[in-house]
C-alpha positions in Angstrom: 52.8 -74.5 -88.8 50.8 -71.8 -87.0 52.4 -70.5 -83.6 49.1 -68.2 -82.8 48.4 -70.4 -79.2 52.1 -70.7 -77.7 53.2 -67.7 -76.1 56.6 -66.4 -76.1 59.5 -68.6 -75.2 62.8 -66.3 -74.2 65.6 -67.3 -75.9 67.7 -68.9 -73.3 65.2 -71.6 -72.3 64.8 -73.2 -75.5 68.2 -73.2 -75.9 68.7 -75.2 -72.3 65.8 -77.8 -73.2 67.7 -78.9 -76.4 71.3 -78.7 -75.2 70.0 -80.9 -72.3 68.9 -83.6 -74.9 70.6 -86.6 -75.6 72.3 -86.9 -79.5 69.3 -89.9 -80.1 66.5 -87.1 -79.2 67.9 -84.7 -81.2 67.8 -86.4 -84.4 64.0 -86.5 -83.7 63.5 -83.1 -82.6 62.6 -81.4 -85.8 59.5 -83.7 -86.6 58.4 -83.6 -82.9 57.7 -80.2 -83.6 56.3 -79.8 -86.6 53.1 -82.6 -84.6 52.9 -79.5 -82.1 50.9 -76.9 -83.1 47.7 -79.9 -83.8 47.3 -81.2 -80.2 47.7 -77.4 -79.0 44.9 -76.3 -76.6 45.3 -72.6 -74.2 43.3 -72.2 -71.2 41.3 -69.7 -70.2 43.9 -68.6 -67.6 46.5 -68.3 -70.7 48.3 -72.0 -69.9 48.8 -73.8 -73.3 49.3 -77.6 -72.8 50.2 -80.2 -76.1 49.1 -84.0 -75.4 51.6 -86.6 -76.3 50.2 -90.0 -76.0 48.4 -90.9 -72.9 51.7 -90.4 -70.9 53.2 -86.8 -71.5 51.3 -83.8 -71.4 53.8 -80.7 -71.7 52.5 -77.3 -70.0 53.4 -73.7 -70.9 52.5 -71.2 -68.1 53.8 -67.5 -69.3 54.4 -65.2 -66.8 52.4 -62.2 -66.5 54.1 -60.0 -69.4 52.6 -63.5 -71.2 56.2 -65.1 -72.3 58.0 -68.3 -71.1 61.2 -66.8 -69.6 62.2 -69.4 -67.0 62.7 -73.2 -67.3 60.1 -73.5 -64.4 57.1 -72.4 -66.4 57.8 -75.2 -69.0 56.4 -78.5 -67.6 56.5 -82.2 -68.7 54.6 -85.1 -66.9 56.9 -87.5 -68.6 59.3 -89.8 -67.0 62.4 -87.8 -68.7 61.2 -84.7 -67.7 62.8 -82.2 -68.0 64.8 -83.4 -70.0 62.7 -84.9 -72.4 61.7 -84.8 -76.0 58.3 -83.4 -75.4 59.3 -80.2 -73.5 62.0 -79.0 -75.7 59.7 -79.7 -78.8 56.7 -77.4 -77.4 59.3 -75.0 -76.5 61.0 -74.9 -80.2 57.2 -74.4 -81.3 56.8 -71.7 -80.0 57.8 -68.2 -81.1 60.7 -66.8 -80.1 60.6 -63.7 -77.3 62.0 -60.5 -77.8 65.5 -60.7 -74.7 64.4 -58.3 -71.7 66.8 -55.7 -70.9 69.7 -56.7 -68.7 69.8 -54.6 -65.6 72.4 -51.8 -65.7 76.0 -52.6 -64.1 76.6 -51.4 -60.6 78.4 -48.2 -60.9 81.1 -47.4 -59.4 80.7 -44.5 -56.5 84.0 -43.1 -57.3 83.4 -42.5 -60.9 79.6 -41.1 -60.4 79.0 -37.5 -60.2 76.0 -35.7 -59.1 75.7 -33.8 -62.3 75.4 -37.0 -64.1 72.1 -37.0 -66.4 69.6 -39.3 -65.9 68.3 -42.1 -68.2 65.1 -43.3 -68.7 65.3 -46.8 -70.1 62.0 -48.1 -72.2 60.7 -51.8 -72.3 62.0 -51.9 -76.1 65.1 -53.2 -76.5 67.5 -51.2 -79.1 70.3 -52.9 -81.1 70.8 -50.0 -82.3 74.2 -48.3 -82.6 76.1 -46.0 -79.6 76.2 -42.0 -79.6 79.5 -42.2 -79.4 81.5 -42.1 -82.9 82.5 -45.5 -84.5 86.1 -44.9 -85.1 86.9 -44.0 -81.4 89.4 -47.3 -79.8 86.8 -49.1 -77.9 88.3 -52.2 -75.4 86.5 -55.1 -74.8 86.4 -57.5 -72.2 87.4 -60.9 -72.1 83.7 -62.2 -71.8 82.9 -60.0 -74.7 85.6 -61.6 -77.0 84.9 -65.1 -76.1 81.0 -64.4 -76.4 81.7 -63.0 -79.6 83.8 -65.9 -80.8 81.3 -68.4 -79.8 79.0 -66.3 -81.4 81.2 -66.1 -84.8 81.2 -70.3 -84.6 77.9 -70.6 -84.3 77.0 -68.0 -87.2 79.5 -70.1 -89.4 78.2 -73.6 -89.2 74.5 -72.6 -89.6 75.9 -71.1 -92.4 77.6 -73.6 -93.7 74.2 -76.1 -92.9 72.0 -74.1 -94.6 68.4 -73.7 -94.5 67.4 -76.9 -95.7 69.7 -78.4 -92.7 69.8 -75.7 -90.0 66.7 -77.0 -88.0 66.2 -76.7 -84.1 69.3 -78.2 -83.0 71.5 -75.8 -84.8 69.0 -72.7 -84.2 69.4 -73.4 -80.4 72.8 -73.4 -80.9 72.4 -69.8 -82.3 70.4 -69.0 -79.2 72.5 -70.2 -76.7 75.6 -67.8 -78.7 73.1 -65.3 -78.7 72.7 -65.6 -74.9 75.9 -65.7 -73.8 76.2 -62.4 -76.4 73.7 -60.7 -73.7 75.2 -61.3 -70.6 78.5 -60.3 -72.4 76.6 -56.8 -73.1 76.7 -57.4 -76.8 73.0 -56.4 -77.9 74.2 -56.0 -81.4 75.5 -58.9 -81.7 72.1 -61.0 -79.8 69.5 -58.7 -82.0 71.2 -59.9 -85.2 71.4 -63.9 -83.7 67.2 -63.7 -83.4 67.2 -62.5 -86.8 68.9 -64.8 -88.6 66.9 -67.9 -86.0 63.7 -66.1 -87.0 64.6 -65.9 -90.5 65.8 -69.6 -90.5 62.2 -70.8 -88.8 60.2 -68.7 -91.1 62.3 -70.4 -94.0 61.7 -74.0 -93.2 58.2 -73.0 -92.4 57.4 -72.0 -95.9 56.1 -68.5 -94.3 54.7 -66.2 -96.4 56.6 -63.4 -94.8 59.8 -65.1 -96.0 62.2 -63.7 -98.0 66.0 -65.2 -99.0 67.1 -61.8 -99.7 66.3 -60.5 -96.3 67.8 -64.3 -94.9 70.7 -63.5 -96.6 71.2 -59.8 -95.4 71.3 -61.3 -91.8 73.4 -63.5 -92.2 75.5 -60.8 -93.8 75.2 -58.7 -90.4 75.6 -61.4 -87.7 78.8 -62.4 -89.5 80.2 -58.8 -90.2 79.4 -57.9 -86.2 80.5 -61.1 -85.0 83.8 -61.6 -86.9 84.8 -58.0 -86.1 83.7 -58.4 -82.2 85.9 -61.5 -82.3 88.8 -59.8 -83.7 89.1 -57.1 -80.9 89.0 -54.4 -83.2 85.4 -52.8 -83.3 83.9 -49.9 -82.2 81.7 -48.9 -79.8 78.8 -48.9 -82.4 79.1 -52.9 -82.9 78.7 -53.7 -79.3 75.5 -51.4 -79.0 73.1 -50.1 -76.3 70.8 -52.9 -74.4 68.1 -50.2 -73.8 67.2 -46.6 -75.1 69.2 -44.1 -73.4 67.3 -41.0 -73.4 69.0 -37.5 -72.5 67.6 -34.2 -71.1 66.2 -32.1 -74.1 65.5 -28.8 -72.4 62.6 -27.4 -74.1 61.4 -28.6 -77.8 59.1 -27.0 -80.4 58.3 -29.8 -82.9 55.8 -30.1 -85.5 54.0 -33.2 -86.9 55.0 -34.4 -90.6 52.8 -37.6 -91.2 52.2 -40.8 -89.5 53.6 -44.4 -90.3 51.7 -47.6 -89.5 54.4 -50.3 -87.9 53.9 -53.8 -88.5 56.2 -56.1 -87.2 57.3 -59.9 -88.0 56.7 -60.8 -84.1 53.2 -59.6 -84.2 54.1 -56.0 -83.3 51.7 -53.2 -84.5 51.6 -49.5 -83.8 52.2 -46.1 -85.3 55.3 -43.6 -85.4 54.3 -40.4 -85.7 57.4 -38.1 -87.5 58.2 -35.1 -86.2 60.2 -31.9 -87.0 61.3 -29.0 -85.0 62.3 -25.5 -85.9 66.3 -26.5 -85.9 65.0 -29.3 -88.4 66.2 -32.1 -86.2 64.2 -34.7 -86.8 62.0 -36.8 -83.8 59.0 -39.1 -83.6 56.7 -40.7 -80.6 55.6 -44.0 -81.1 53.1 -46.4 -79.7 53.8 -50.1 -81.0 52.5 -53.5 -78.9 51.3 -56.7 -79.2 48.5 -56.5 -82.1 49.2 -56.9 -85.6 47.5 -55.0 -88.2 44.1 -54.2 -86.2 46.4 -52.5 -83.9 48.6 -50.3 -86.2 45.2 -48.8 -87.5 43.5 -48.1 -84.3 46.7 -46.7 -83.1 46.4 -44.1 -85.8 44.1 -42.3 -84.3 45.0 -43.4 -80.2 46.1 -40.6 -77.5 49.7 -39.4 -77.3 51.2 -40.7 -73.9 53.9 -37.7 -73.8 53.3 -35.2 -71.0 49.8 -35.3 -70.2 49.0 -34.1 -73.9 45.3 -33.9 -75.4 46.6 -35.0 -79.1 45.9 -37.9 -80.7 48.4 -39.3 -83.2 46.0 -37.9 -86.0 46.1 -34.3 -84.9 50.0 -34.8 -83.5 50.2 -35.2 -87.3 49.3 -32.3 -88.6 49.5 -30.2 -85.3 53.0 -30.1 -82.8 54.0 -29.4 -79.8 55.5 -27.4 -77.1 57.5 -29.7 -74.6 59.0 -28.5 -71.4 61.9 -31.0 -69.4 61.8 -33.3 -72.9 64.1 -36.1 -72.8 65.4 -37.3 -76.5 67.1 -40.7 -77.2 70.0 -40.5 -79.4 67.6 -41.9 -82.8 65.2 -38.9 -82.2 62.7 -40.9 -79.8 61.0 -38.2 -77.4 60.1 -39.8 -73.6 57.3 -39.7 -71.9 59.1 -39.2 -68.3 57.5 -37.7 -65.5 59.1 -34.9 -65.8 57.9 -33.9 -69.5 55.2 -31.3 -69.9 53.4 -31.0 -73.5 51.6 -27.9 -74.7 49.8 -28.3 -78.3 50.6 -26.4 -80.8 49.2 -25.3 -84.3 50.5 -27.2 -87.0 52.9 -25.9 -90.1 51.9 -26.8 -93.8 54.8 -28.4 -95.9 55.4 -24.9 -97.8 56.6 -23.2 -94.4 60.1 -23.9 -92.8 61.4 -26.3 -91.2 59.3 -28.6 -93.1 59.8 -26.9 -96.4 63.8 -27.7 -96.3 62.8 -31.5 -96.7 61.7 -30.6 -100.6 64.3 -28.1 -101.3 67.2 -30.9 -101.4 67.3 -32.8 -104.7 66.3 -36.7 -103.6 69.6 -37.5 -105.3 71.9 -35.7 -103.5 69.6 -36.7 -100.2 70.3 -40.4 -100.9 73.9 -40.4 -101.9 74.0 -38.7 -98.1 72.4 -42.0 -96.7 74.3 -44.2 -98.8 77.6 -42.6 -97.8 76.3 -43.4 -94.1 75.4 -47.1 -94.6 79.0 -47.4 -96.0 80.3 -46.5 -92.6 77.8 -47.9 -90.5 76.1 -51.0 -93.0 74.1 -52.2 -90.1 72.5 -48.5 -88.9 69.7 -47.8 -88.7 66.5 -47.0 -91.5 66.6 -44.5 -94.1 65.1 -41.1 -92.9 62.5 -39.0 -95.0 63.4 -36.8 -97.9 60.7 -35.0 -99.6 60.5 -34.3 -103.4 57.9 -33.0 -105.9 57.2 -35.5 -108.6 54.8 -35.9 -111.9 53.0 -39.2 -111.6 53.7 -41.0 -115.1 51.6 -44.7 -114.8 51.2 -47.4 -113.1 54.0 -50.8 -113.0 52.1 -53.1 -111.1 51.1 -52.8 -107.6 54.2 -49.8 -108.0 53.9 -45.8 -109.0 56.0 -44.8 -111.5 56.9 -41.2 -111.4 59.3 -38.9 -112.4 61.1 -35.5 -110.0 60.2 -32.1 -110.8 63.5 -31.4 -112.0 65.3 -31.3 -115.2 67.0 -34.9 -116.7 65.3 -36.4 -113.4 64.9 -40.4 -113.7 62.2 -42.2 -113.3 61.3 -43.1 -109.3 59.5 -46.0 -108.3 56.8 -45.1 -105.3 56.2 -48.8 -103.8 53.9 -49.1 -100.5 55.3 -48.6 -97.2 53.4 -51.6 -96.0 51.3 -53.5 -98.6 49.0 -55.3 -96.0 45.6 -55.5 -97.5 44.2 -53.9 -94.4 46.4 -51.0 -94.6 45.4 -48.1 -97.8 49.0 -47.4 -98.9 48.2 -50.0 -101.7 44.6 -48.5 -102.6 46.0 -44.7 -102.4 48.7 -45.7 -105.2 46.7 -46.9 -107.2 44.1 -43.7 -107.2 47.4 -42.3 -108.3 48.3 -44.3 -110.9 44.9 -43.7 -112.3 46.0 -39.9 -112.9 48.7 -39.4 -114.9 50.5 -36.3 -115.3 49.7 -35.1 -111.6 52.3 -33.1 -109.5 52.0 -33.4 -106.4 54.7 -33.7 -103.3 55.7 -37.2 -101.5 57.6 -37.7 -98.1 58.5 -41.2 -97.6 61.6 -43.2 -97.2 63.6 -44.2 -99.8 64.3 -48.2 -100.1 68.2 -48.0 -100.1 68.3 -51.9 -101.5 66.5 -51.1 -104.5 67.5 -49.0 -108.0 65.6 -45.8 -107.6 62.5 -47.0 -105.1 61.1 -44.6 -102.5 58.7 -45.8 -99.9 56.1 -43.3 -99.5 54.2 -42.5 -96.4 51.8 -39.4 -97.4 51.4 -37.0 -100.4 50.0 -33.4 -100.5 49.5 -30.5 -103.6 52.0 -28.8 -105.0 51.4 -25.2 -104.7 50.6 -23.1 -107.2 50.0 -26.0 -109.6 46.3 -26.7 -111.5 46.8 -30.2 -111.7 47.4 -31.4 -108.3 45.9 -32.8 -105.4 42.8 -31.1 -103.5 42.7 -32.1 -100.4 40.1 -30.8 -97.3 41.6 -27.8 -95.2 41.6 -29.7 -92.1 44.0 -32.5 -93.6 46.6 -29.7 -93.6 47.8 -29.6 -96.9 49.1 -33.2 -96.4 47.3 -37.4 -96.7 48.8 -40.0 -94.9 48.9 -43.2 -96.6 48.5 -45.7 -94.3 45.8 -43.9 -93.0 43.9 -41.3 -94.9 41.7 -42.8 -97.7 42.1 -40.6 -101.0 38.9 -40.3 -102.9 37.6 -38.8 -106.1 37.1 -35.4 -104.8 40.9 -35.2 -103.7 41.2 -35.5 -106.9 41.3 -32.5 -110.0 39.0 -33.1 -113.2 40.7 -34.1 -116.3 40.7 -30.6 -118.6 42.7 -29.4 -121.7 45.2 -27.8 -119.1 46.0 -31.1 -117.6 50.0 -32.4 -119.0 49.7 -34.8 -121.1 50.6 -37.9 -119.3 53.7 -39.8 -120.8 53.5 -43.2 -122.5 52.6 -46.8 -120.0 55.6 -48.1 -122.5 58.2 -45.9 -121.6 57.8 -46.0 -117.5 57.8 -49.8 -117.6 60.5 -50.2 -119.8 63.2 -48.1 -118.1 66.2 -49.0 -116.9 66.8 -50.2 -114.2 71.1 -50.3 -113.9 70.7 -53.0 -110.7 68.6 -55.7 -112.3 70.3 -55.4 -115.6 73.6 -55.8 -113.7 75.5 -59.5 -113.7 75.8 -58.4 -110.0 72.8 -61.4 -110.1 75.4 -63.8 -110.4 77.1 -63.5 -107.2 73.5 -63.1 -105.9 72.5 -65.8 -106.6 74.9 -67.8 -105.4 75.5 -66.1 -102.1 71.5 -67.1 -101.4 72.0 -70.5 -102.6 74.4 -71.0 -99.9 72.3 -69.4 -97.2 69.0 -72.2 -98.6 71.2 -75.0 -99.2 74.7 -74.6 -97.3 77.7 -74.9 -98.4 77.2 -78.3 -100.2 75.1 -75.9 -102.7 77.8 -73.4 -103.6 80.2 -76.4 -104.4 77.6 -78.1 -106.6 77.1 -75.1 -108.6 80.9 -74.6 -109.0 81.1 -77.9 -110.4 78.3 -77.7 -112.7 80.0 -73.9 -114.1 83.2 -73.4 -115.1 84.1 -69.8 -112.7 85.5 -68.5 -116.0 82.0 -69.0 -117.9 79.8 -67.8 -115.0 81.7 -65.2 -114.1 82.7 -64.1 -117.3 80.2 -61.4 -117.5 81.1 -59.7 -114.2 84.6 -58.8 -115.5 83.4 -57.8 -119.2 81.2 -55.3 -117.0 83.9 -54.1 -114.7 83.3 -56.0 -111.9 86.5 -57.9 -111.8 86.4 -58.0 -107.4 83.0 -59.2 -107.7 83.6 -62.2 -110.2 87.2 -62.8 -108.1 85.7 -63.2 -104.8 82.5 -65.4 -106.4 85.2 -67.5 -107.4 87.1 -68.1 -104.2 84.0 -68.3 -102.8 83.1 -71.4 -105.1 86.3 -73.0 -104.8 86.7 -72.5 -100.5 82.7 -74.5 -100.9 84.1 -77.4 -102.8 87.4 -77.5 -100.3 87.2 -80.5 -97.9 90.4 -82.5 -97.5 90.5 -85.7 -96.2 93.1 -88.0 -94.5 93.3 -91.5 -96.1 90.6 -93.1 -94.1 88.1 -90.4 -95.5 88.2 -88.3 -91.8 87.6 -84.4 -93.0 91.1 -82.6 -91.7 89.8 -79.4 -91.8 86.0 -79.6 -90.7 86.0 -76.0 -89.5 83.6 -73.5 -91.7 85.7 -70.3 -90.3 87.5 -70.4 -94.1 84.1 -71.0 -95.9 82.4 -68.4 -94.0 85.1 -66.1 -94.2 85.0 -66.2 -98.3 81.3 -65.9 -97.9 81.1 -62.5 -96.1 84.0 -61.0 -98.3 81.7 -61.9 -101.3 78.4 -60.7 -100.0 79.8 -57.5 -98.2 81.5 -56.8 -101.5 78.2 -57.4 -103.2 76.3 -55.2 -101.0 78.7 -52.0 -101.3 78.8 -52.6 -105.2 74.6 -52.4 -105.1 74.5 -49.2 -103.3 76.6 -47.7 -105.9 74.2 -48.8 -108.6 71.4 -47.8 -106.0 73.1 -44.0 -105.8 73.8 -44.0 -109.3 70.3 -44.7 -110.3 68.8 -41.5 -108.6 70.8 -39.4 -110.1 
């Protein structure tokens, strides 16, 4: 079903249209939507309006950032209006909007000092984690427990639905959880409900951009931040921050690394340009709205909005800057306040400091570093750059098989960043492939799901090496991928110097120590639960005896793995009944429980077969 004419409908107001349905309505809710997006029609004023029968014509009328956010700009001519069928259908239609920041709390004059920083807040909202460190005693409120229990209730019976049964009703139920969650000041906690909701829709959509895996890792989230939220003992870093705090930065000297095309799931496109200054913290400015792909290319080469700079992204890239009053959020994200003054600088190849410390780490010991992090923080943020030197070795598919300039170094797999057809990472990899034995260096960031992947976002020569990239002057020393188009004169002429490349055979056929795993087993059935609910995990633990399935894991050492798979399988196929056949237990709390100790467990045993694979 194609969502491309309804505009954005905030969470909370789908979520009131289908709790104010009667139980008969509901039961017909999920067809009436999928009949929506045919009788669809937007005015030239940017109303959309759906025609059901001669009666009801339903009315969307976005505001003027062009999303649905009150029950007022939803309209039904219907009798039952408003609440009627055809209302709440349009609305669950629609796509869901991204929640606008929640105004700050009123401070209290007694506690405010006049030295107190100021914040500039951005549109963006930002699940992501607190400054402050996650082991320090954090209290929450009343309102943020029960939100988060709600929250945890919610999570656990669309869990224990399923994809196949988790349609609007119990998506709104999500919402409404996920609501609640934002008035209670848990951000965290709301970004991960829209996740799992957009995952869910996407899923019963058949989208192409579906994938279980990443269904499954939300899932994973929402019920690790809800269930700890709920048990009053989380940190600070679980409730998060509703907007982007950003802090005085005094005066910065940072220079540009590469850029990054951004393409979002919510039609989101842009660019992130990575910077570095002479300390080696890291930074970036971005520029990411409404668009899509045609907007993360043209924003490659758009102005800089930071300080009244000249630079665009493209020569931010390869060029820096001098800033004066900058203001940093805590992720590296430099503000474009009124107060910031930027001064272009000249930019620094790869081989000069700070940018030459990114290639002096091994990328082993870099990603052991950012595995040791996701252990204490699973939900943090991305993975951040690391630089290595690599010989190209073949092509594996749309993938780059290489291997580090350094001795008894495995073989990496280079993957695209973004493999949108209208983006060149794809094309530049395979101009690669089609040299073997080339050294050259790669920035990117390494895919910490996935046995020895790195997603890499530009290349450059190695210097001092004959067989290497040869790239204009003006590019720096340095090709962006999603950007810069490699062609045959970037590349060196095949001679009798050139290495000899090393066999297709060999690259293809390595191992690969988290695919040849029986970690698969618990894998499989965590994301057969997530499609088909609980009902699925107890089918397939009556159709396998645990000690055959799971037989494997503890021949292999994974004895936690096949233990917890196990209790998983039986805790599915648990329903008690009293003698007239009434469930006495209907809660899923137990199931989902069993379900998160499994897939938690699953995850932390992948990253150390993700770590050990780089080394």
């Amino acid at each position: 079903m194609s969502t491309d004419l309804f505009p954005p409908v905030a969470p909370e107001v789908l979520a009131e249209a289908v709790e104010s349905l009667t139980a008969r309505l509901r039961k017909k809710l999920d067809a009436a939507i999928e009949g929506c997006a045919a009788g669809a029609v937007r005015a030239d004023g940017g109303d959309v309006t759906v025609r059901f029968g001669e009666d009801a014509l339903v009315t969307l009328r976005p505001g003027p950032t062009g999303t649905v956010t009150t029950a007022e700009q939803a309209l039904c001519t219907c009798l039952l209006a408003p609440r009627c069928l055809h209302r709440a259908a349009v609305l669950g239609a629609a796509p869901l909007a991204d929640a606008a920041p929640l105004p700050d709390p009123q401070p209290d004059p007694q506690a405010q000092s006049p030295a107190d920083p100021a914040v500039a807040p951005t549109a963006e909202q930002d699940a992501a984690s607190d400054a402050a460190p996650a082991d320090v005693p954090h209290v929450l409120t009343a309102a943020q427990l029960d939100a988060a229990a709600a929250l945890w209730q919610a999570a656990a019976e669309a869990l224990a639905a399923g994809v196949t049964a988790a349609g609007a009703v119990v998506q709104a139920e999500l919402l409404r959880a996920a609501h609640t969650a934002r008035l209670a000041r848990l951000p965290r906690a709301e970004a991960a409900t829209l996740r799992v909701v957009r995952g869910l829709r996407a899923a019963r959509e058949r989208s192409g951009s579906h994938r279980l895996a990443d269904l499954t890792g939300a899932f994973r989230e929402l019920l690790h931040t809800a269930g700890l939220l709920a048990s009053g003992t989380a940190g600070p870093a679980l409730t998060g921050t509703a907007r982007r705090a950003y802090q005085p930065g005094g005066s910065l000297r940072v220079y540009g690394l590469c850029r990054e095309p951004v393409l979002s799931a919510t039609g989101y496109g842009g660019v992130v340009t990575h910077l570095l200054a002479a300390d080696g913290s890291r930074h970036s400015v971005s520029d990411v709205r409404p668009g899509g792909p045609a907007r993360a290319r043209g924003a490659g080469s758009a102005s800089v909005a930071l300080g009244g700079a000249v630079l665009d992204h493209a020569g931010l890239a390869r060029g820096g800057f001098l800033i004066a009053g900058a203001t940093v959020s805590a992720d590296g994200r430099l503000g474009a306040g009124s107060g910031v003054r930027a001064t272009p600088l000249r930019g620094i190849p790869w081989t000069a400091e700070p940018a030459a410390a990114l290639f002096a780490r091994p990328a082993a010991e870099a990603v052991a570093g950012q595995l040791a992090d996701r252990d204490t923080d699973p939900d943090g943020a991305d993975a951040a750059l690391l630089g290595c030197e690599v010989t190209v070795v073949g092509a594996a598919g749309e993938d780059l098989l290489v291997r580090e300039v350094r001795p008894d170094a495995p073989l990496l797999r280079l993957r695209a960043a973004h493999p949108h057809p209208e983006l060149p990472h794809t094309a530049n990899l395979r101009r690669i492939a089609a040299h073997p034995g080339l050294v050259l260096r790669v920035l990117g960031r390494p895919d910490l799901d996935r046995a020895a992947t790195l997603r890499p976002l530009a290349v450059g020569p190695v210097a001092g090496a004959e067989y290497t990239l040869r790239l204009p002057e003006e590019w720096l020393g340095r090709a962006d991928l999603g950007y810069d188009l490699l062609q045959g004169s970037h590349f060196p002429p095949r001679t009798a110097a050139a290495p000899e490349p090393a066999p297709a055979a060999v690259a293809v056929d390595a191992p690969d120590p988290l695919t040849d795993s029986p970690l698969w087993r618990v894998r499989r059935l965590l994301e057969a639960g997530v499609a088909g609910g609980r009902r699925a995990v107890a089918e397939a633990a009556r159709t396998t005896e645990p000690i055959t399935s799971y037989g494997p894991l503890r021949r292999a050492g994974f004895t936690a793995a096949a233990e917890l798979a196990t209790a998983l399988a039986a805790e599915a196929d648990r329903r008690p009944r009293d003698a007239f056949g009434r469930l006495t237990n209907p809660s899923p709390d137990a199931y989902a429980w069993a379900w998160l100790a499994a897939s938690t467990h699953l995850a932390a045993a992948e990253r150390s077969l993700v770590a050990a694979s780089w080394s």
